[in-house]
C-alpha positions as CSV (number, residue, x, y, z in Angstrom):
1,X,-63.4,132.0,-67.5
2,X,-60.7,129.9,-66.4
3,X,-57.3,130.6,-68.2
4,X,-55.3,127.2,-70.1
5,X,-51.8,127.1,-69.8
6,X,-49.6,126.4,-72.8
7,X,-46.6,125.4,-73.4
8,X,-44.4,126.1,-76.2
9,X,-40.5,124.9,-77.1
10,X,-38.5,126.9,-79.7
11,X,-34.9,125.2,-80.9
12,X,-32.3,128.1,-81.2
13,X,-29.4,127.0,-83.2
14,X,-25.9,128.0,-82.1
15,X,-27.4,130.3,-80.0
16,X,-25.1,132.1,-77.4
17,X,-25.6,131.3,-73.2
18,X,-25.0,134.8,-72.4
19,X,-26.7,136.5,-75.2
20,X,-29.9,134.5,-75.1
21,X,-29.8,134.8,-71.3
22,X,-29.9,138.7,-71.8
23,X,-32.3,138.8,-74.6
24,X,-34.7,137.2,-71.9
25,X,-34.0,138.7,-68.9
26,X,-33.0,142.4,-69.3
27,X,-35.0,145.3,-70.8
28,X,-32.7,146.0,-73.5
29,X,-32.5,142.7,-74.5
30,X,-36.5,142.5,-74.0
31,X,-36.8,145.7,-76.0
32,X,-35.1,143.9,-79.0
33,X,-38.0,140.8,-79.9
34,X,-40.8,141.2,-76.9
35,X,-41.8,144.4,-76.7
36,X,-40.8,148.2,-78.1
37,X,-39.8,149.7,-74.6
38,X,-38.9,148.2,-71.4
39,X,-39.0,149.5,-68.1
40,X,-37.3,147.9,-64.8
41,X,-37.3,148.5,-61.2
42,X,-36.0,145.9,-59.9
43,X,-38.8,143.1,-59.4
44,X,-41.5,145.2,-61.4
45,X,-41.0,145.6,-65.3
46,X,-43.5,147.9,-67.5
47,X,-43.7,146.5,-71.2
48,X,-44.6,149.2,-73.6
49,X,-46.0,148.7,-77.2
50,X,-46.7,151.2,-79.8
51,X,-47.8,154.4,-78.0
52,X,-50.6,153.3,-76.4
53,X,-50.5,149.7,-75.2
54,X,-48.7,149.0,-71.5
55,X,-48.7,146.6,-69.2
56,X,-47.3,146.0,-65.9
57,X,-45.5,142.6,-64.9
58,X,-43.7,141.6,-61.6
59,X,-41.0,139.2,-61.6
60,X,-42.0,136.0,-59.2
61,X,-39.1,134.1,-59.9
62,X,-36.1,134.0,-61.5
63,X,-33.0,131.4,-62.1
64,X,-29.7,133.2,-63.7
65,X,-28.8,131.4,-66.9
66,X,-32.2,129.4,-66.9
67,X,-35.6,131.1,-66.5
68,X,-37.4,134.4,-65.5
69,X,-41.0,134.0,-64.7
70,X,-43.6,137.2,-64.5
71,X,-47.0,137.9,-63.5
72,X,-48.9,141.0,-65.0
73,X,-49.9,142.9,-62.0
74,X,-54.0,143.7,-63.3
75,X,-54.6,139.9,-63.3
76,X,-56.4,138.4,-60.9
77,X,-55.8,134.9,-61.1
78,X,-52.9,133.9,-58.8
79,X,-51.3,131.0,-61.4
80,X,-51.7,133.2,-64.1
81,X,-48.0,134.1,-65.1
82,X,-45.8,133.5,-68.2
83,X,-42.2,132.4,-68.0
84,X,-39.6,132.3,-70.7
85,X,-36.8,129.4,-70.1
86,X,-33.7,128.1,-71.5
87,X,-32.7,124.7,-71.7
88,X,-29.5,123.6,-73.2
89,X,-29.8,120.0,-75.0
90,X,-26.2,118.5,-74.2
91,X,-26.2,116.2,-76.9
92,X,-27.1,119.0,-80.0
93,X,-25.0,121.5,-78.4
94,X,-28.2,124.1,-79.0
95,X,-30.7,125.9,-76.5
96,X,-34.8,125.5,-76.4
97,X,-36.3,128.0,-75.7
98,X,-39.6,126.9,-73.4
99,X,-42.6,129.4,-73.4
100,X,-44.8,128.4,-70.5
101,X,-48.5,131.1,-70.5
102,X,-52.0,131.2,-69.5
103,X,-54.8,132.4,-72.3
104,X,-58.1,132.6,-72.4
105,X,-59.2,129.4,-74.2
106,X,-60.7,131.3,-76.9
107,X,-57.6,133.0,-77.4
108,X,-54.9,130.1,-77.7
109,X,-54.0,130.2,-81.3
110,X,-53.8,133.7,-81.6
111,X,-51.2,133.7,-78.6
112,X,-49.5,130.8,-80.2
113,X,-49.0,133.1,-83.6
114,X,-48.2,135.9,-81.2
115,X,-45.3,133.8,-79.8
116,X,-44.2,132.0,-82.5
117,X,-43.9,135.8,-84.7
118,X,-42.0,137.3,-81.4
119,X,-39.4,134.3,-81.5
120,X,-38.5,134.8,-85.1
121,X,-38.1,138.5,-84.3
122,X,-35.4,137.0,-81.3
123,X,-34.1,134.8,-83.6
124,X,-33.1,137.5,-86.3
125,X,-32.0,140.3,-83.8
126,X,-29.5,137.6,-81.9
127,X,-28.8,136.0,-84.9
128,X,-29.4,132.3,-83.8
């Protein structure tokens, strides 16, 4: 079955360049809201959650201060990747957070709640 991409957009109030970039894009700051241990060598990351669940992600592309994108390694569709982006609105003086994935079409509410929970766990650790 052919994956969907979504697309989601999350307004962070006040919410610091440096500190969002961070929560995003290292794995302390990923251990913090996306996932309970993080693991990187360099371009491959290893997300760990409870004691059983792990998955293995390589970073395809990446932007300082804008957007790291990752493609879990036991995929086998070549688009399939999720990317996590920050966009600063000039005229609000805030950041969106853009959530770009791909989900199985019978599973694109369920990651929607899964992504919406995880960015009110970021929100309350950073403190935007």
């Amino acid at each position: 079955m052919k994956k969907e991409k979504i697309h989601l957009q999350y307004l962070l109030n006040g919410a610091s360049k440096n500190i969002l970039w961070s929560s995003i894009s290292t794995p302390s700051g990923l251990e913090n809201w996306f996932a309970d241990r993080v693991i990187s060598d360099d371009r491959t990351v290893e997300f760990q959650w409870g004691k059983t669940e792990k998955r293995t992600a390589e970073i395809i592309a990446v932007r300082s201060q804008s957007f790291i994108r990752f493609r879990w390694t036991d995929e086998d569709e070549t688009r399939s990747h999720f990317e996590i982006r920050m966009n600063y609105n000039e005229l609000t003086g805030d950041f969106v957070l853009e959530i770009v994935d791909f989900v199985e079409p019978d599973e694109t509410e369920d990651m929607k709640e899964l992504w919406d929970s995880q960015v009110v766990k970021l929100r309350r650790t950073c403190g935007f």
